[in-house]
N, C-alpha and C positions, 0 to 999 in steps of 0.2 A: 592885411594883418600887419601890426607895425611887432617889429624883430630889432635884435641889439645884437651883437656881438659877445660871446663870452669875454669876461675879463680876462687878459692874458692872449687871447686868441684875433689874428688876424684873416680876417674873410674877403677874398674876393668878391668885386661887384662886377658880375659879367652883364651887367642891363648899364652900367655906368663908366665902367672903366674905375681902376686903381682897387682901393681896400675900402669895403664897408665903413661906415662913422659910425666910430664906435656909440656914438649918443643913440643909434640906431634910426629907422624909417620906416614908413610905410612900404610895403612891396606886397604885390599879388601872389598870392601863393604858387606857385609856378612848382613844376618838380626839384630844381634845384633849389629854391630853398626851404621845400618841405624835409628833402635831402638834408640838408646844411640843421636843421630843427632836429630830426632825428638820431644826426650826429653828434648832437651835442655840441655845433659851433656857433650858435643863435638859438636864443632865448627869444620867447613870444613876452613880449610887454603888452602888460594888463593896463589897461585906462581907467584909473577909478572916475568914479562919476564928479562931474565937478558940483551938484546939487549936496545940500548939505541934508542929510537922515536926520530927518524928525521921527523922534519915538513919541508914542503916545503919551497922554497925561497919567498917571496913575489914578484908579481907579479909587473912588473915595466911599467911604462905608456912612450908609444910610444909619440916622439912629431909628429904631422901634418907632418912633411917633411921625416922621414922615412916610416908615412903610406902612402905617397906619392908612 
């Protein structure tokens, strides 16, 4: 799961030594920083997709003589 740091908030990184970046990282969900999530000292970042959402065409109204 990639995590960030609250704004304002300094996190220990016990798998790395010093303070979390705050741009945050990937890490395995482990108890401490399910812990650390729970506390409200790491936010879980959302990946949006990098593929771009196509919506459909809108749907076009047949006249009378080709539903003929």
């Amino acid at each position: 799961m990639k995590i960030k740091p609250v704004e304002g908030r300094d996190v220990p990184d016990p798998e790395r030594g010093g303070l979390f970046p705050p741009e945050g990282r990937n890490v395995e969900p482990t108890n401490y920083w399910l812990r650390r999530l729970a506390d409200g000292d790491v936010v879980e970042v959302t990946v949006e997709s990098a593929e771009p959402s196509v919506e459909p065409a809108p749907a076009t109204r047949r006249s009378r003589q080709e539903e003929a």
